[in-house]
N, C-alpha and C positions, 0 to 999 in steps of 0.2 A: 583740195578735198579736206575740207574741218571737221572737227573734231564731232561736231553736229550731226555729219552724217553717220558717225557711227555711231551714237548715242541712239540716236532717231532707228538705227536698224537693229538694236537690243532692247531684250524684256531685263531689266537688272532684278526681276522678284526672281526670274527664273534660272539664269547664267550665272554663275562667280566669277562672269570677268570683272574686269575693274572698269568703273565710271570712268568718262572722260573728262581730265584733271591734264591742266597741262604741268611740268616739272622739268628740271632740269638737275642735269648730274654736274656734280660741283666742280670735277676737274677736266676730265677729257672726255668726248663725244662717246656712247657706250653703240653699241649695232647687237641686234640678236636673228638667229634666224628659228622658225618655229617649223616642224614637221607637224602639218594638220590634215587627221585622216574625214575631211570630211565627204559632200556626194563624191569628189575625188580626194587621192592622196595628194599635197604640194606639200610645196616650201615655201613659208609666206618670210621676207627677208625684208627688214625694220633698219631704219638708220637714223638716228636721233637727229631733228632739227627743230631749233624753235619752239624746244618743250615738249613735242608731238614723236611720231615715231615713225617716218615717213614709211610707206609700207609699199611694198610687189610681192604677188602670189607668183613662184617660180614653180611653175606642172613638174618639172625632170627635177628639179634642185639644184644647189648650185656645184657649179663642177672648180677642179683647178688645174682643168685642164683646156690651154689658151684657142685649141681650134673649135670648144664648143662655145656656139652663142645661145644660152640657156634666153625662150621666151621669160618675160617678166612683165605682169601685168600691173599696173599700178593699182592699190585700190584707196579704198580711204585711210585717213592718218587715223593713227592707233595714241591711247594714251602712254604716257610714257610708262607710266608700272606697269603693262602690258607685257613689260620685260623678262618677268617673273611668270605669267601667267604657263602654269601648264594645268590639264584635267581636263573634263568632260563638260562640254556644249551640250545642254540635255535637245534629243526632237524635237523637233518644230520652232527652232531658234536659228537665227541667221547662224552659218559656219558650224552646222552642228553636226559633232563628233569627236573625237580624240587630240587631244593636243599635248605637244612636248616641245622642251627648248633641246634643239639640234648642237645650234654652237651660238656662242656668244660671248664677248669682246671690248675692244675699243676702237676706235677708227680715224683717220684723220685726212683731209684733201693733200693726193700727189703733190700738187704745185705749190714749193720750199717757197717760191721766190714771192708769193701775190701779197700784197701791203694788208689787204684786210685780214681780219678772225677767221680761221678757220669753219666756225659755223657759218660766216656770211660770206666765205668762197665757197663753199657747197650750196649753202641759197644758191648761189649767181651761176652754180653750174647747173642744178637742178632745176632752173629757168631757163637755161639757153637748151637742156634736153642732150649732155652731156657732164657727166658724173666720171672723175678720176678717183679715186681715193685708195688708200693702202686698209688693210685689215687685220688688227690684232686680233685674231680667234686662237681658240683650243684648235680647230678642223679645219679652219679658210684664215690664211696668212700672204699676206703679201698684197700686189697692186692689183685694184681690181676698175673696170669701167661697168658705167651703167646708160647706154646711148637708147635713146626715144627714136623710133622706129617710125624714120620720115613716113607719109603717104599713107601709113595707117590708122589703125584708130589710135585716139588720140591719148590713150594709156598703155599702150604696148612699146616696152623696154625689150632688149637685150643687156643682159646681163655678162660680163667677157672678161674672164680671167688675163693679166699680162703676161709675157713671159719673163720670170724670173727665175729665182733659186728656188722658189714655192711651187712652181707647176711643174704638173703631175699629168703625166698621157693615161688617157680610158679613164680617167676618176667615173667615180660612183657614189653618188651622196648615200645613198639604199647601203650599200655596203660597208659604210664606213657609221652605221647607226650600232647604239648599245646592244646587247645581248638583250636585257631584260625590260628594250622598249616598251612603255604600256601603249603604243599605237600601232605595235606591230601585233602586240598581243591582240587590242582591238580588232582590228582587220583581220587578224584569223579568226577569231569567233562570229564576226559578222558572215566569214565564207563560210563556214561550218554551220552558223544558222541557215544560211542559204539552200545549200546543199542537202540539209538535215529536211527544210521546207520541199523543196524537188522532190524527195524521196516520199514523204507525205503527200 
């Protein structure tokens, strides 16, 4: 999925995301995850490869808790300065609505032993449709998998916490978000619009 197609699905007169530019960070692989309130809330969850920003829309968000397999949708690669991106998606624009960076990091493939780069043992595991990696976040630390869900469509991931010293039973992404989210804030005023319209 190139960078093409996400070019191709934005107005840039209209959006302040950033162009698709590919880039690379000068020392260790970076991962961010975005809470986006858009027609739904997710968790759209980025992990640097190749310049690009490989991306999955997680509906529940990511847990660090290893008995849940969090859905993870693949969608199109994101630019890398996508990294930064948080604010407002104005109407009538692909993903339009509220955006915030949830957590974000560094990241590096589990497997010590493989001869190759780090970024091209993540290619080779993000082709075979099984992803190991550990994650330096503020919120998501430790080993994490990302398995391609035989027999379905052909973008549906689970996302799978290991168990370590990092995981965490019942986690809650929702729970563990800022006081003074502006997407939480978002999403209240859209229910209160709502509700305010009902009443009218």
């Amino acid at each position: 999925m190139a960078l093409k197609d996400y070019n191709e699905k934005r107005k840039f007169d209209e959006t302040s995301e950033p162009q698709g530019k590919t880039k690379k960070s000068k020392d260790k692989l970076i991962f961010v995850i975005q809470r986006h309130a858009a027609s739904r809330l997710h968790y759209d969850f980025r992990l640097e490869m190749e310049g690009v920003l490989k991306s999955w829309a997680v509906p529940k968000g990511p847990s660090l808790d290893p008995k849940d397999k969090r859905l993870a949708m693949m969608v199109e690669d994101h630019p890398y300065d996508y990294k930064d991106f948080e604010g407002n998606i104005p109407e009538g624009n692909y993903g339009a609505g509220q955006v915030e960076i949830w957590d974000s990091g560094t990241y590096e493939p589990l497997d010590e032993n493989s001869k190759l780069s780090d970024e091209k043992e993540l290619l080779k595991e993000l082709k075979a449709g099984s992803l190991k990696f550990i994650l330096h976040g503020k919120k998501l630390k430790g080993e994490f998998a990302l398995v391609k869900m035989k027999n379905a469509e052909n973008n549906s991931w689970l996302l799978i916490k290991h168990k370590d010293d990092f995981a965490e039973e019942n986690y809650d992404a929702e729970e563990n978000t800022a006081k003074n989210s502006q997407v939480t804030k978002f999403l209240e005023e859209k229910k209160s619009l709502k509700s305010s319209k009902k009443k009218s």
